[in-house]
Backbone as JSON Lines, residues from 0, in Angstrom:
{"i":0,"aa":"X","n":[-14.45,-29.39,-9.4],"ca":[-14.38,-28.67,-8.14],"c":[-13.27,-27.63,-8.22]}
{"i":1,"aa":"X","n":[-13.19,-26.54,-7.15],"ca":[-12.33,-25.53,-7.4],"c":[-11.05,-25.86,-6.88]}
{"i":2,"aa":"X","n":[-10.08,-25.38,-6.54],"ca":[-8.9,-25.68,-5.59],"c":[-9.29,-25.46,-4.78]}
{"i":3,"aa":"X","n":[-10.0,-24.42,-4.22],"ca":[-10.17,-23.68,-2.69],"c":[-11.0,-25.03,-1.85]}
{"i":4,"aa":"X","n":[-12.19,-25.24,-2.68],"ca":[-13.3,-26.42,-2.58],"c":[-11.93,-27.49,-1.68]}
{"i":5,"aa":"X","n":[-11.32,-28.1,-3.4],"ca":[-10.36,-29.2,-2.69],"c":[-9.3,-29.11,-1.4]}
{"i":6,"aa":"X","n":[-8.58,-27.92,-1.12],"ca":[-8.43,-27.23,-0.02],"c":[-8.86,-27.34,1.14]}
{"i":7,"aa":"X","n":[-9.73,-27.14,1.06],"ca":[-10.71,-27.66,2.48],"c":[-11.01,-29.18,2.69]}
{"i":8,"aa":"X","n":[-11.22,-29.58,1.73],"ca":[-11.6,-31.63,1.51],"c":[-10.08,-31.92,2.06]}
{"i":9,"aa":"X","n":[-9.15,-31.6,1.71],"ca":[-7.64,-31.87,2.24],"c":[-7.7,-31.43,4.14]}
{"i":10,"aa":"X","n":[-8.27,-30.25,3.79],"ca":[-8.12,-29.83,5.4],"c":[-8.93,-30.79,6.67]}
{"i":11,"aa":"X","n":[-10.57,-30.99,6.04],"ca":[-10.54,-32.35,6.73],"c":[-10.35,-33.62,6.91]}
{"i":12,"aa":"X","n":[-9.9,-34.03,5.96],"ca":[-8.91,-34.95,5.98],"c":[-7.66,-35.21,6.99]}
{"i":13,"aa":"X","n":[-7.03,-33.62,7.48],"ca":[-6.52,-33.75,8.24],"c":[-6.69,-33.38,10.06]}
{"i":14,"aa":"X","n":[-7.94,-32.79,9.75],"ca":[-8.69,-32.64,10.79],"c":[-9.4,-34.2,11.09]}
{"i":15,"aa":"X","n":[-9.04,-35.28,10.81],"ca":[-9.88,-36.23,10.81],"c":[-8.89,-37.46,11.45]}
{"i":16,"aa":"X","n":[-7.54,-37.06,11.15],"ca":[-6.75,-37.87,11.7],"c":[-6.45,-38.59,13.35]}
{"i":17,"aa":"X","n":[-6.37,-39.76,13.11],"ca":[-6.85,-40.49,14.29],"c":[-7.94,-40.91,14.17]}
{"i":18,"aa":"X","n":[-8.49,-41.12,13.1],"ca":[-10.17,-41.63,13.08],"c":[-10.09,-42.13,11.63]}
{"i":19,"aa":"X","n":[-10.06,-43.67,11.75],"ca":[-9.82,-44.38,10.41],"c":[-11.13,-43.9,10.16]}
{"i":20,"aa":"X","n":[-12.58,-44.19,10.26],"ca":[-13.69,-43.91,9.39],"c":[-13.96,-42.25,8.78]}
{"i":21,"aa":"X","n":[-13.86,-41.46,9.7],"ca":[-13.64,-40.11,9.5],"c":[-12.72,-39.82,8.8]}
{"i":22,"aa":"X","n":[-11.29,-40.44,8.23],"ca":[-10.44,-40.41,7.4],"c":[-10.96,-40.79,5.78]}
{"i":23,"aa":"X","n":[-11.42,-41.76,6.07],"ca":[-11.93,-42.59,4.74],"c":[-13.06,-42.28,4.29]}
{"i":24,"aa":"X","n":[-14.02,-41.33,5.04],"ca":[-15.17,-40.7,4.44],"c":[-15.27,-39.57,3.81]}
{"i":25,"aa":"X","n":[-13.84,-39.03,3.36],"ca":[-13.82,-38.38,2.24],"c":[-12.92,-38.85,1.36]}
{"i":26,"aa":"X","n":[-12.94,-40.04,0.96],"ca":[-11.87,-40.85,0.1],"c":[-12.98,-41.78,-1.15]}
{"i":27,"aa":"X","n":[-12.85,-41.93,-2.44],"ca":[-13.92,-42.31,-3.05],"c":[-13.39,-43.89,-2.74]}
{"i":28,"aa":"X","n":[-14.55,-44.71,-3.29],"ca":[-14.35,-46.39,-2.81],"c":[-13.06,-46.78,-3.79]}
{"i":29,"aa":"X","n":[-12.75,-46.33,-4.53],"ca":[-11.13,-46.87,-5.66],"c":[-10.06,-46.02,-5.35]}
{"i":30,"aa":"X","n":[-10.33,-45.21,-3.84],"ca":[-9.15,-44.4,-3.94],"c":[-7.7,-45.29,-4.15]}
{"i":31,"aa":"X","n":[-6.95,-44.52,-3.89],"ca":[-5.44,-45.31,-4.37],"c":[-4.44,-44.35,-3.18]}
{"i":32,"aa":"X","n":[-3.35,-45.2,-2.37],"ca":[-2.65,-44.6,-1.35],"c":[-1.25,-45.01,-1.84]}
{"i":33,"aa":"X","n":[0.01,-44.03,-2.35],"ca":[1.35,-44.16,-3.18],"c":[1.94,-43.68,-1.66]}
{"i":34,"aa":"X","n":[2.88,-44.38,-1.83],"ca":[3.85,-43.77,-0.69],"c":[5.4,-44.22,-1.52]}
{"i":35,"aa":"X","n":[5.81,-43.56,-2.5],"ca":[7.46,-44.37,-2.73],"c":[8.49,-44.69,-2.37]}
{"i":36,"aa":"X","n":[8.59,-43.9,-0.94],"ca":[9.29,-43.82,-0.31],"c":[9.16,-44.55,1.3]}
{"i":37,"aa":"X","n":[8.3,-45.08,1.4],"ca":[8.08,-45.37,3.34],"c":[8.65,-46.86,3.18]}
{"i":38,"aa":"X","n":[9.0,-47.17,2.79],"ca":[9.41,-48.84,2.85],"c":[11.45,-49.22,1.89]}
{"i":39,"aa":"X","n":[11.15,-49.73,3.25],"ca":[13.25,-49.84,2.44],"c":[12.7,-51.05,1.34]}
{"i":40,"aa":"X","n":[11.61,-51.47,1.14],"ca":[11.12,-52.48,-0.07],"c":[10.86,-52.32,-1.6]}
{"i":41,"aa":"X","n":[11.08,-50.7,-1.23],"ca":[10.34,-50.39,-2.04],"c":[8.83,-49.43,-2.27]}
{"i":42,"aa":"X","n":[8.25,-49.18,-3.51],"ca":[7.23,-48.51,-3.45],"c":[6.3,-49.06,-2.81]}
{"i":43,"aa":"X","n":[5.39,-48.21,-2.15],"ca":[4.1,-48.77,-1.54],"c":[3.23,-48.62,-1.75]}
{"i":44,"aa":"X","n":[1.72,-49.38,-2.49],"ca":[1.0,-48.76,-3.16],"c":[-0.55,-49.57,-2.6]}
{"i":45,"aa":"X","n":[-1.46,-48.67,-1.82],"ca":[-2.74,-49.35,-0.96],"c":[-3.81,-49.05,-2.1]}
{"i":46,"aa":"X","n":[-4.67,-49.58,-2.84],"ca":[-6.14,-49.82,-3.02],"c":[-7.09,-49.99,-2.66]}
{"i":47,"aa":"X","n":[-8.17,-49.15,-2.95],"ca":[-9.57,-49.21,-2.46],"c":[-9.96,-48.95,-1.04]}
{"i":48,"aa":"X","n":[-10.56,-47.97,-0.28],"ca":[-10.98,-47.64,0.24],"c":[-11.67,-48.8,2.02]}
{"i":49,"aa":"X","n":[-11.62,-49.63,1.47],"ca":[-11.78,-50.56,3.09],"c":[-10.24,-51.0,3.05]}
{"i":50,"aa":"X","n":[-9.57,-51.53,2.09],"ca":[-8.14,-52.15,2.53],"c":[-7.55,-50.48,3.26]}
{"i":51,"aa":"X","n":[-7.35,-49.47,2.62],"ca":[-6.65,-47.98,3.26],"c":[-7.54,-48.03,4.35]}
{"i":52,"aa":"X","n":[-8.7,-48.2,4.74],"ca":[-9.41,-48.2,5.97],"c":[-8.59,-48.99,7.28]}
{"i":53,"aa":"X","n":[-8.46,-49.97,6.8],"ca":[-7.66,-51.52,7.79],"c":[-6.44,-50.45,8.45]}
{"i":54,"aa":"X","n":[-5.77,-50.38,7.52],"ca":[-4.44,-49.87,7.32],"c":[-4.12,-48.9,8.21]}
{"i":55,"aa":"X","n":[-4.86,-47.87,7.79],"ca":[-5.11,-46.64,8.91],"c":[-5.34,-46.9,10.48]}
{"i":56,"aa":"X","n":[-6.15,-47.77,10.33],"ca":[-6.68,-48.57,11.55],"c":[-5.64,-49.32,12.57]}
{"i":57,"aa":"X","n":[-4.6,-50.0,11.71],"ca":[-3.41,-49.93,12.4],"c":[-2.66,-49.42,12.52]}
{"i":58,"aa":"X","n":[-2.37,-48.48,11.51],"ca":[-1.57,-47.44,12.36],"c":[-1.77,-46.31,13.01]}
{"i":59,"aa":"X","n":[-3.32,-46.14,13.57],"ca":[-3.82,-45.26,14.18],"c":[-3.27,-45.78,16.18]}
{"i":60,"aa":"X","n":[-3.47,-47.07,15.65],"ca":[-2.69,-47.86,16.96],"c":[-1.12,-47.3,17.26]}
{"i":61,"aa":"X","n":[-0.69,-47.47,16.6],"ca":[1.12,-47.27,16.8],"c":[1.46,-45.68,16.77]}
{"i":62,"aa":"X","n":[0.81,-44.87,15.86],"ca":[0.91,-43.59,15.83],"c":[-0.16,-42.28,16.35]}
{"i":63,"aa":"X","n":[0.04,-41.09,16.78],"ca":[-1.17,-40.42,17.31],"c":[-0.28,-39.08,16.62]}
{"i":64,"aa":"X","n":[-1.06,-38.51,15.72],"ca":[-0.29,-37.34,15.1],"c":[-1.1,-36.63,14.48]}
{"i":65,"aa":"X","n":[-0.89,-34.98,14.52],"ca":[-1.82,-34.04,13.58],"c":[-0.93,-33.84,12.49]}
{"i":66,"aa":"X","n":[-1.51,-33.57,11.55],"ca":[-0.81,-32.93,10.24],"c":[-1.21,-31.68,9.75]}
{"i":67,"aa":"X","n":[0.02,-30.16,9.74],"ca":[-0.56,-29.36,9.46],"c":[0.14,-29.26,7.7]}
{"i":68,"aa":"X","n":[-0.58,-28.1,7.16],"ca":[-0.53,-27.7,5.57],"c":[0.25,-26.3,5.89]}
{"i":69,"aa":"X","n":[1.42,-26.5,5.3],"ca":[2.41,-25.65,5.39],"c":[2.15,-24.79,3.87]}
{"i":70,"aa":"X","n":[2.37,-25.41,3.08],"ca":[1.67,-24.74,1.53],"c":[1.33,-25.65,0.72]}
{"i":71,"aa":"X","n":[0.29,-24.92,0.11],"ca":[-0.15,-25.59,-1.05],"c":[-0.59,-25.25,-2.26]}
{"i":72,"aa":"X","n":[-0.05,-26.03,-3.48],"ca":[0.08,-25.1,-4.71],"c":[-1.06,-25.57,-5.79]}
{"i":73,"aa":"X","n":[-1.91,-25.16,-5.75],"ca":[-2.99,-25.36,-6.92],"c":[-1.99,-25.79,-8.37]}
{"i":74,"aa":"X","n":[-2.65,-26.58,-9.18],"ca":[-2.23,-26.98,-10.99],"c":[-3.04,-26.35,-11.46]}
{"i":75,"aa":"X","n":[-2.42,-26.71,-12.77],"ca":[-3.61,-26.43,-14.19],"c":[-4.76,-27.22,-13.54]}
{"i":76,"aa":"X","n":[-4.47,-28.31,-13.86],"ca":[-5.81,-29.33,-13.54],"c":[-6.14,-28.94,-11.88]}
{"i":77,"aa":"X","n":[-7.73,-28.5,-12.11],"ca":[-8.38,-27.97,-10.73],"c":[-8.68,-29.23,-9.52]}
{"i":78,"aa":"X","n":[-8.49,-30.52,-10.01],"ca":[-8.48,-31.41,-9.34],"c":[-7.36,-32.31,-8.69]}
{"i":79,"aa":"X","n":[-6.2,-31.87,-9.34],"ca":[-4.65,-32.19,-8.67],"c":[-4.79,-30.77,-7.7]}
{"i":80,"aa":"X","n":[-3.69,-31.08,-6.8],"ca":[-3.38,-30.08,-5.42],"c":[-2.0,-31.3,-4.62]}
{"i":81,"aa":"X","n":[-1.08,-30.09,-5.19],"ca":[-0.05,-30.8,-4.28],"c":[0.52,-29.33,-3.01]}
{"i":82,"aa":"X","n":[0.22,-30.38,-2.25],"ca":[0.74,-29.93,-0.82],"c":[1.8,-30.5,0.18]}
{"i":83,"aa":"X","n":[2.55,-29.36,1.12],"ca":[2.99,-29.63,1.53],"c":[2.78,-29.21,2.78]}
{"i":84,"aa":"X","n":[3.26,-30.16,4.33],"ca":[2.6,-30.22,5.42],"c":[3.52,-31.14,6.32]}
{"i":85,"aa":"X","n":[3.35,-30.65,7.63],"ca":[4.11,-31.39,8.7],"c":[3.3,-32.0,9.52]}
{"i":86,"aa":"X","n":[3.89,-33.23,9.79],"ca":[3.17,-34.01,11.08],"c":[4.4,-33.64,12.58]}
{"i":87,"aa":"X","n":[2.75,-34.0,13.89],"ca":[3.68,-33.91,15.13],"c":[3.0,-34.49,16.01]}
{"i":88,"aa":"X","n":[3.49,-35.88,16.31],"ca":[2.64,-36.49,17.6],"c":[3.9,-37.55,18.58]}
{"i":89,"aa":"X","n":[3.93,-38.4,18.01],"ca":[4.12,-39.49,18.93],"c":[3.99,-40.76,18.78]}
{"i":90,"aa":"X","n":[4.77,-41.83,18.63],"ca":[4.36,-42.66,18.43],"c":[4.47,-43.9,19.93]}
{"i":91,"aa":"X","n":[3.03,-44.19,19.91],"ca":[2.45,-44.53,20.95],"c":[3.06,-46.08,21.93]}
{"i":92,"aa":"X","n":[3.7,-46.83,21.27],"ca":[4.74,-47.86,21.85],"c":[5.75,-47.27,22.27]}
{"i":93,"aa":"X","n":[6.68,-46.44,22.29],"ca":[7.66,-46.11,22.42],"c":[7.64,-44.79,23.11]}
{"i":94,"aa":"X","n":[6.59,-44.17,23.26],"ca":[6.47,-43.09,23.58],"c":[7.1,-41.6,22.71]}
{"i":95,"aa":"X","n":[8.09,-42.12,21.89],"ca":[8.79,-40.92,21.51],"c":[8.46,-40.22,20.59]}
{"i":96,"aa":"X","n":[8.69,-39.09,20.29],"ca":[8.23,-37.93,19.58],"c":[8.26,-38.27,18.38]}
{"i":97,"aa":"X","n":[7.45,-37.87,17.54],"ca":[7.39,-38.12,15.92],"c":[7.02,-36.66,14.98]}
{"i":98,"aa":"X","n":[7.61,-36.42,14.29],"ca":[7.5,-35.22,12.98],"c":[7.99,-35.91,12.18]}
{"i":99,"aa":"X","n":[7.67,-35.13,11.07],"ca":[8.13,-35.14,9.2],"c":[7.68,-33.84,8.64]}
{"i":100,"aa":"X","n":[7.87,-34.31,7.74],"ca":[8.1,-33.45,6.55],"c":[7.38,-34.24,5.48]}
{"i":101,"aa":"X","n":[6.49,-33.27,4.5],"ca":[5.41,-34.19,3.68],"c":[5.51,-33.28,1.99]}
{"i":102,"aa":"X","n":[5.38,-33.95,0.98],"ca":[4.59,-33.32,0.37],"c":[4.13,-34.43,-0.73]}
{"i":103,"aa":"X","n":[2.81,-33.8,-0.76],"ca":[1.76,-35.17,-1.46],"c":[1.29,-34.57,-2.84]}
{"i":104,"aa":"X","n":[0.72,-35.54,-3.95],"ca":[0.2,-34.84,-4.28],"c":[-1.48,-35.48,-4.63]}
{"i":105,"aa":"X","n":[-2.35,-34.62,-4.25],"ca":[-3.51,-35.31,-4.13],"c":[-4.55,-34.97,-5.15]}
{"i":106,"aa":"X","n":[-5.46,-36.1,-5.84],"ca":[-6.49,-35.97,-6.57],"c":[-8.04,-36.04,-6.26]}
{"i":107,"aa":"X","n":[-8.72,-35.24,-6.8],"ca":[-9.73,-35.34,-6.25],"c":[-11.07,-35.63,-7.65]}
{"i":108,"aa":"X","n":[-12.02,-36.23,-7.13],"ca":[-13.1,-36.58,-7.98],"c":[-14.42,-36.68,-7.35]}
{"i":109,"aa":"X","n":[-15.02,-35.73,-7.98],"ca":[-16.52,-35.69,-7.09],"c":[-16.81,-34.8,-5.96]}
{"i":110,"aa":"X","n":[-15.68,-34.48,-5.65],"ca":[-15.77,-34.14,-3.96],"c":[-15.13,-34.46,-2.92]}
{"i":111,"aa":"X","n":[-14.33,-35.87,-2.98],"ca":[-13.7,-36.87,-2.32],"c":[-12.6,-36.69,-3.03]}
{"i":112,"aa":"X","n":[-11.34,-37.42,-2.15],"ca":[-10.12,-37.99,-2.47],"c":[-10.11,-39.09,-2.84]}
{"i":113,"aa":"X","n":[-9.82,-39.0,-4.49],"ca":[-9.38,-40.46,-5.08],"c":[-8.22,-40.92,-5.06]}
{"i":114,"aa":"X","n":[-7.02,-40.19,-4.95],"ca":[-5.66,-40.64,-5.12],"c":[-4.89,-39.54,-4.28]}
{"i":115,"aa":"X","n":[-3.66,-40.34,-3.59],"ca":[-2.49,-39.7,-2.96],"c":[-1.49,-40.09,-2.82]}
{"i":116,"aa":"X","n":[-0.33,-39.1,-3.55],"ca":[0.9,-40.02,-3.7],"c":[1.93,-38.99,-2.42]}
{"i":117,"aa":"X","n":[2.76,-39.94,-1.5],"ca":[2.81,-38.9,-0.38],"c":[4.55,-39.57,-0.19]}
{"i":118,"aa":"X","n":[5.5,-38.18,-0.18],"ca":[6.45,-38.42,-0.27],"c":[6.77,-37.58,1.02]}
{"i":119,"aa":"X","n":[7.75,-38.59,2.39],"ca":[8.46,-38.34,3.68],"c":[9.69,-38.92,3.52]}
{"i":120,"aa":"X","n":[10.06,-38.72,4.75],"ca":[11.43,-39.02,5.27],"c":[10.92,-40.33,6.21]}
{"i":121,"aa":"X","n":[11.13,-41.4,5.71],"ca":[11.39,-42.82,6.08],"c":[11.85,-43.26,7.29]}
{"i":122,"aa":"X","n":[13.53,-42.66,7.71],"ca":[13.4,-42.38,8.6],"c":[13.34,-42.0,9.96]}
{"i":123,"aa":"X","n":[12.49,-40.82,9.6],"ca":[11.95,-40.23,11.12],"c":[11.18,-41.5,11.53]}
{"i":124,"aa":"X","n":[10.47,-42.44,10.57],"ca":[9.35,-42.9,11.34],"c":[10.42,-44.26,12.06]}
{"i":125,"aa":"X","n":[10.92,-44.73,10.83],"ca":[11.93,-46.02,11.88],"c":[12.56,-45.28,13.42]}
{"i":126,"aa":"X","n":[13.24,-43.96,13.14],"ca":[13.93,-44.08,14.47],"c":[12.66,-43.91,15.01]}
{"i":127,"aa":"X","n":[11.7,-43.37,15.24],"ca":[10.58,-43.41,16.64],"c":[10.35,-44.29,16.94]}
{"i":128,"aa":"X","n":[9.97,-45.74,16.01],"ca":[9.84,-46.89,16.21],"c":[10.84,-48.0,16.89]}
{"i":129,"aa":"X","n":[11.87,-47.48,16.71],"ca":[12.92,-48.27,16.8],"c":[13.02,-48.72,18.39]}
{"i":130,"aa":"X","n":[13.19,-50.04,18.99],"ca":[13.78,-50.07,20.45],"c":[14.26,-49.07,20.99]}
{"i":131,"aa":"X","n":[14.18,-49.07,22.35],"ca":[15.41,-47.86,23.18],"c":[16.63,-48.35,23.3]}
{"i":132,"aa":"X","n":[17.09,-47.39,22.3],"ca":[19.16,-47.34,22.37],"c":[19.08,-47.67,20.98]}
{"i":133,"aa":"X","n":[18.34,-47.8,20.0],"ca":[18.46,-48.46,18.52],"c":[18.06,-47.0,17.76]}
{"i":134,"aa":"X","n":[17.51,-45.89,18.49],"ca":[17.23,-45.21,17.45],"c":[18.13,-44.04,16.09]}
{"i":135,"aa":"X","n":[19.48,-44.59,16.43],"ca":[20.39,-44.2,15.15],"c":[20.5,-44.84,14.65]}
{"i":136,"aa":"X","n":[20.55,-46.35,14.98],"ca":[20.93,-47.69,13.52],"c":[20.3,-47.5,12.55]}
């Protein structure tokens, strides 16, 4: 596929957000979800396409957010595309405002997203989450 092609497969992807099935229907069934950074545990690493389904699914609950594509830089390889992109919603217990800062880098096969390794700021997402009066600890 071209970059431009994958470009757009990225774009609805994020046009899709808030909708675990509409998310995952451009994701192949072995996709793979890297996050190295979202967990003070450590790396975080989701498999296969119904478990990232679940997943989404709960945190479509706790979070309500668009993500836009600020830039994005085509590779050699026409099927890598790393981008970078901001989220802005809200997270929905707490009411309070939520952004980041993103940049991923995503693979594609077939047409679909097989792999995404997605590096944020950790966190923005704890303080939104955090109790009221906890959100600097």
């Amino acid at each position: 596929m071209s970059t431009q092609t994958n470009l757009e497969i990225l774009q609805s992807v994020f046009d899709s957000m808030g909708d675990a099935d509409a998310v995952v229907a451009h994701y192949t069934d072995d996709y793979v979800l890297e996050l190295p950074y979202a967990s003070v545990d450590g790396p975080d690493r989701t498999e296969g396409k119904a478990v990232v389904r679940e997943r989404l699914v709960q945190a479509f609950k706790i979070f309500r957010f668009t993500l836009h594509i600020t830039e994005a830089h085509p590779c050699a390889d026409p099927d890598l595309l790393i981008a970078e992109y901001t989220s802005e919603g809200e997270v929905i217990p707490t009411g309070r405002r939520y952004s980041n800062r993103y940049i991923g880098l995503w693979r594609f096969r077939d047409g679909k997203v097989c792999f995404t390794r997605e590096y944020l700021n950790p966190e923005m997402a704890r303080a939104a989450l955090a109790p009221s009066g906890e959100e600097g600890a």
